[in-house]
N, C-alpha and C positions, 0 to 999 in steps of 0.2 A: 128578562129575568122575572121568577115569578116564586111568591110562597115566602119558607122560608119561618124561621122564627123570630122574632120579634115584639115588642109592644105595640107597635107603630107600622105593620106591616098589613098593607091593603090589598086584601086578594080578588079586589073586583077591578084592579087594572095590573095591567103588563107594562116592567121595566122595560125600554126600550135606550139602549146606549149606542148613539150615532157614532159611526170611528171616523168620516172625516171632519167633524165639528168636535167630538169630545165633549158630548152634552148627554147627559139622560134628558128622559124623555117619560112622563104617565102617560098611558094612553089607557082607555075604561074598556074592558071585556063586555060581550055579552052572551047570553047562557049561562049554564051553573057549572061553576069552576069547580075541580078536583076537593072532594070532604080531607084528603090526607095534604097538607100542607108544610109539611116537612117529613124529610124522608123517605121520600120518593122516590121515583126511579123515572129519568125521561129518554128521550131519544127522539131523533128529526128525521123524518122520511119528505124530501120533500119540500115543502109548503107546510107538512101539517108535523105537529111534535104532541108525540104522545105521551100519557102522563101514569103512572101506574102505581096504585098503594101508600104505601105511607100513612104517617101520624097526624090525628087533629082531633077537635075538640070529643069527638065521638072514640078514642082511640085508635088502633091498627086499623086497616082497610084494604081491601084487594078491586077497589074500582079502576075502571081503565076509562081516561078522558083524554080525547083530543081536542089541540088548539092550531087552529088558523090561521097563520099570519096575513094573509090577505085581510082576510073580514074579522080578523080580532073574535073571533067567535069560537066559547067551549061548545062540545058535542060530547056526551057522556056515550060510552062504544056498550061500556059492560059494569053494572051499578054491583054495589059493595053486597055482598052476601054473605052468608054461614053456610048457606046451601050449597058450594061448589069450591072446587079450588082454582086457583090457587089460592091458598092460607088468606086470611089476612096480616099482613105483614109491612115493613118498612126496611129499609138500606139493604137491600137487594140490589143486584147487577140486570140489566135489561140494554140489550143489544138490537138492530133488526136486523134479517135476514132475506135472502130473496131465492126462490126456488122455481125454474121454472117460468121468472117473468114474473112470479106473485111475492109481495113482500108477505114478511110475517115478523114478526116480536117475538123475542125470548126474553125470558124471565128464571133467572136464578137466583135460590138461596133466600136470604132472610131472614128477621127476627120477627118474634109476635110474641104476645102473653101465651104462656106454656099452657093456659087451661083455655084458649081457644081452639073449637072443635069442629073446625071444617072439615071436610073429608080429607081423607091424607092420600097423597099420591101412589099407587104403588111402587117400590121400590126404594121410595126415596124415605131417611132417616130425620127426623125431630128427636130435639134435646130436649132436657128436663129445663132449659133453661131459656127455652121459646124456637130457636134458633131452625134453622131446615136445610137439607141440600134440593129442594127441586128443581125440577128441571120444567120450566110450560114453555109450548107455544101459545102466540093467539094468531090465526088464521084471520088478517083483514076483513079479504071481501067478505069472507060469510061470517063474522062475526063470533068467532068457533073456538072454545081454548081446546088446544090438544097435549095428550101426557107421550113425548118421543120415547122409543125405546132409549136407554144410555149404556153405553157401553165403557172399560176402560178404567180409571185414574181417577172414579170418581169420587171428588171433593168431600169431608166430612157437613155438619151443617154448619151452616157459614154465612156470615152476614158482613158486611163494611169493607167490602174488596173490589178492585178494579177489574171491570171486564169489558176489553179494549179489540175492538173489528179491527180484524186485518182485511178482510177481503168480506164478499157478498155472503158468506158462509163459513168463516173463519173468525174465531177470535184467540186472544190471551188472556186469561186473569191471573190475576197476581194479590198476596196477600192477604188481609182481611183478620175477621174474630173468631175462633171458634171454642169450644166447651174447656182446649186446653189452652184456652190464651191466645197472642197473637204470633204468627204462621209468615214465612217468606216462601212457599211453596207457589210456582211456578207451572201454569199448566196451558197445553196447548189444545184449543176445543173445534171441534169438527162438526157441521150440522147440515143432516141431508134432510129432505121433504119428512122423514119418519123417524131419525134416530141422532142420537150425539155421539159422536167419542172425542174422549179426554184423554188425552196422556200428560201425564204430570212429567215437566222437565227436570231431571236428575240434577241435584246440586252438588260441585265439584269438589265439597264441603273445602274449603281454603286453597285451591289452585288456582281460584279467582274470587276478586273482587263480587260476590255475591250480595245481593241489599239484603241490608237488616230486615226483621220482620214488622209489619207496619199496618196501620187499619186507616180509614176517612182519607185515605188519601188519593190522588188521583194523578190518571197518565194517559199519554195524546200517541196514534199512531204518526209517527214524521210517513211520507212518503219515501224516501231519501236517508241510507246511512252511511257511513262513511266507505261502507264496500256496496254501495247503489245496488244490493239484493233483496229488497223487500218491499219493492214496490208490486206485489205477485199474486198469482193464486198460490192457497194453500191447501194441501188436502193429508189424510192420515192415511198411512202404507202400512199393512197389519200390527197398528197399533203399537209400532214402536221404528218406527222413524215417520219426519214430516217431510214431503214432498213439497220441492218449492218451483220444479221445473224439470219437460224431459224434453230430448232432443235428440233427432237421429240425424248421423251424417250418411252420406253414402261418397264411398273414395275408389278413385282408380287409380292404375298400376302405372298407368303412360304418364301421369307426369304427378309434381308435387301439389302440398293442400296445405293452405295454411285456416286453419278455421277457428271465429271467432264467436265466440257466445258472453260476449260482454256483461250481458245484462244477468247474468249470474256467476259473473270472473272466471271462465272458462279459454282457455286458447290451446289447440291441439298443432306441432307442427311435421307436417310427414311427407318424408323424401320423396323425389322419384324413385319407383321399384320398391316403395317399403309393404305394399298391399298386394295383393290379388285384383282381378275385376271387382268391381261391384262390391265391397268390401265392407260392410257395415259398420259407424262404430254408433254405439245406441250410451247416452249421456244421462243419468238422474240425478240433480242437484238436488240436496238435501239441508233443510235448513235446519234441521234440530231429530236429534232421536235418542235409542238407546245407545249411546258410546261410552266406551270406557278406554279413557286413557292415559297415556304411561305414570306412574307415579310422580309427581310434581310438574306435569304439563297442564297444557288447557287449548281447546281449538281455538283460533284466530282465522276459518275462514269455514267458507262449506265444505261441506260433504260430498263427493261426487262417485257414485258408481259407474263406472265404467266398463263397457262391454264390447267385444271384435267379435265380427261371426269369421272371420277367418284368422289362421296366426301371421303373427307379422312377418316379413319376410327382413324389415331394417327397423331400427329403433324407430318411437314416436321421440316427441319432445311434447310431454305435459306442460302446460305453464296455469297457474292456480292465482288468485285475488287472494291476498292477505290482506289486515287492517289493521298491521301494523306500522308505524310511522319507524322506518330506520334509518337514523342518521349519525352513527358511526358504524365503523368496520367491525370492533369487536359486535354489534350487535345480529349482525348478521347469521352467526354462528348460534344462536341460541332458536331459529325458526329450523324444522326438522318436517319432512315430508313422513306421515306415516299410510298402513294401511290398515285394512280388515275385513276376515275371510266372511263370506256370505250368511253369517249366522249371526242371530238375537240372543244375548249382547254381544254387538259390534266391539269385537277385544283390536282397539287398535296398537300397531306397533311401528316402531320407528322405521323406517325407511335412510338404507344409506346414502348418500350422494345427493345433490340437489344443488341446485345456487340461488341465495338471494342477493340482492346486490340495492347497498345504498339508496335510498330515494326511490325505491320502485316498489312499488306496490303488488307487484308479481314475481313469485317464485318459476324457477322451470327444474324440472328433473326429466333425464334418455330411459326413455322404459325399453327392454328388448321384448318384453312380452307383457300381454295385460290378460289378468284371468280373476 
């Protein structure tokens, strides 16, 4: 642990808190530690955690330092200027990312004194009241910040919100401050070698438990949810659905197939004689997009596209991961299979027939045909 506000706070050593003794720990740094010492913005690649922006006696700052756990030792990467952006700023989100085998830093958003006059990024919006939505890399090896194209659901300027890695090139943020106060808006971000996209997740406005709106607060990706789907990659499928997973089977006609795709609640089952040769069925699990559905519902599992290159000749038996805990009979009645036709927004609709049953975590519904 390190910074921080204080009377009594010494930035020429690193908190170190042992978990199996339960002891802190000073240990003394060397080289010149981060000039922004609250409000920050950190992240661990590694061995080394890098250190970016933030407040201290000199005000805002947009330096980037890294620290060493090995050798206790700061290394300033990229010193505080006026000359360049990113802004100088504090409570910004900063993630890393990997592209190709190279890491890189992002850095979004941000507050600073509104009459600070860094170069402004193209595209991106500053408020009268310091605030920013940018968007930087910084390119490790070469020492390099870069401005991505962004595409999408992009965030107004915003500062004090969570932005949480799913994956090597995936994150979430969630909440934060912006010009109209504080925001529960919900977005899914996308980042390739040269560009971002954002898609902000639609809010069911009361068909679920949605979080209040909320700033300084913070959130951890679990590996593990209670439907064990997002342990994954994630990527953006024309910017209004999230791809969590694709899978192709291939079926023959001579005998039956029971096929299982667990790791994202999938199970397909098909008779003998229900296919053709070589039959394809092509599976895209989807973790979030544009859906709209039925009035007073809410999904409780993924999304899945499903595709035959040939028609069926006998029913499938779909079976689906829900997350919901059913433990009586009537409740069983209240989960409904729906679908929706291949266009943005996904209008989905009830599906008749289905069964869930007690204690199980999977639904199954007899398809005669899948289109």
């Amino acid at each position: 642990m390190w910074g921080g506000y204080g009377s009594r706070v010494d930035y020429d050593v690193m908190e170190v808190y042992h978990l199996p003794t339960g002891a802190w720990d000073q240990k003394p740094t060397t080289g010149t530690p981060p000039p922004g010492t609250r409000g920050y913005s950190s992240v661990a690649i590694g061995k080394d955690i890098y250190y970016f922006g933030g407040k201290g006696g000199r005000g805002y700052e947009n330096s980037l330092h890294c620290f060493n756990v090995d050798s206790f030792k700061w290394r300033e990467l990229s010193p505080s200027s006026s000359d360049r952006d990113p802004m100088k700023k504090a409570y910004c989100g900063m993630i890393s990312a990997n592209f190709d085998g190279e890491d890189y830093l992002v850095v979004i958003g941000g507050r600073s004194y509104s009459y600070i006059n860094t170069p402004k990024q193209p595209d991106a919006q500053y408020s009268a009241s310091g605030r920013c939505n940018e968007i930087h890399y910084y390119r490790i090896s070469s020492d390099q910040w870069i401005s991505p194209v962004v595409t999408g659901d992009r965030p107004p300027p915003i500062e004090d919100f969570t932005l949480t890695p799913v994956t090597n090139n995936t994150a979430v943020m969630f909440g934060g401050y912006t010009d109209n106060g504080v925001i529960n808006k919900l977005y899914m971000i996308s980042f390739t070698k040269t560009s971002v996209d954002i898609l902000e997740v639609p809010n069911p406005e009361g068909s679920v438990q949605w979080p209040k709106g909320r700033y300084g607060h913070s959130s951890i990706n679990l590996p593990h949810n209670v439907t064990n789907r997002y342990d994954h990659s994630l990527s953006v499928w024309n910017s209004s659905v999230i791809i969590a997973g694709q899978k192709l089977f291939i079926l023959q006609e001579d005998r039956s197939h029971s096929l299982q795709w667990e790791k994202y609640g999938l199970r397909l089952e098909c008779p003998e004689g229900a296919v053709s040769k070589d039959t394809e069925v092509a599976v895209t699990a989807l973790a979030g997009g544009n859906f709209k559905v039925p009035k007073g519902t809410v999904l409780v599992s993924a999304v899945y596209a499903i595709s035959v290159s040939k028609g069926l000749l006998k029913p499938l038996v779909i079976e689906l991961q829900h997350c919901v805990d059913l433990r009586k009979t009537s409740q069983t009645g209240c989960l409904k299979f729906v679908r929706a036709p291949l266009k943005s927004p996904y209008q989905l609709s009830i599906v008749e027939g289905g069964c869930f049953r007690v204690g199980k975590r999977y639904g199954s519904i007899k398809r005669e045909q899948i289109n």
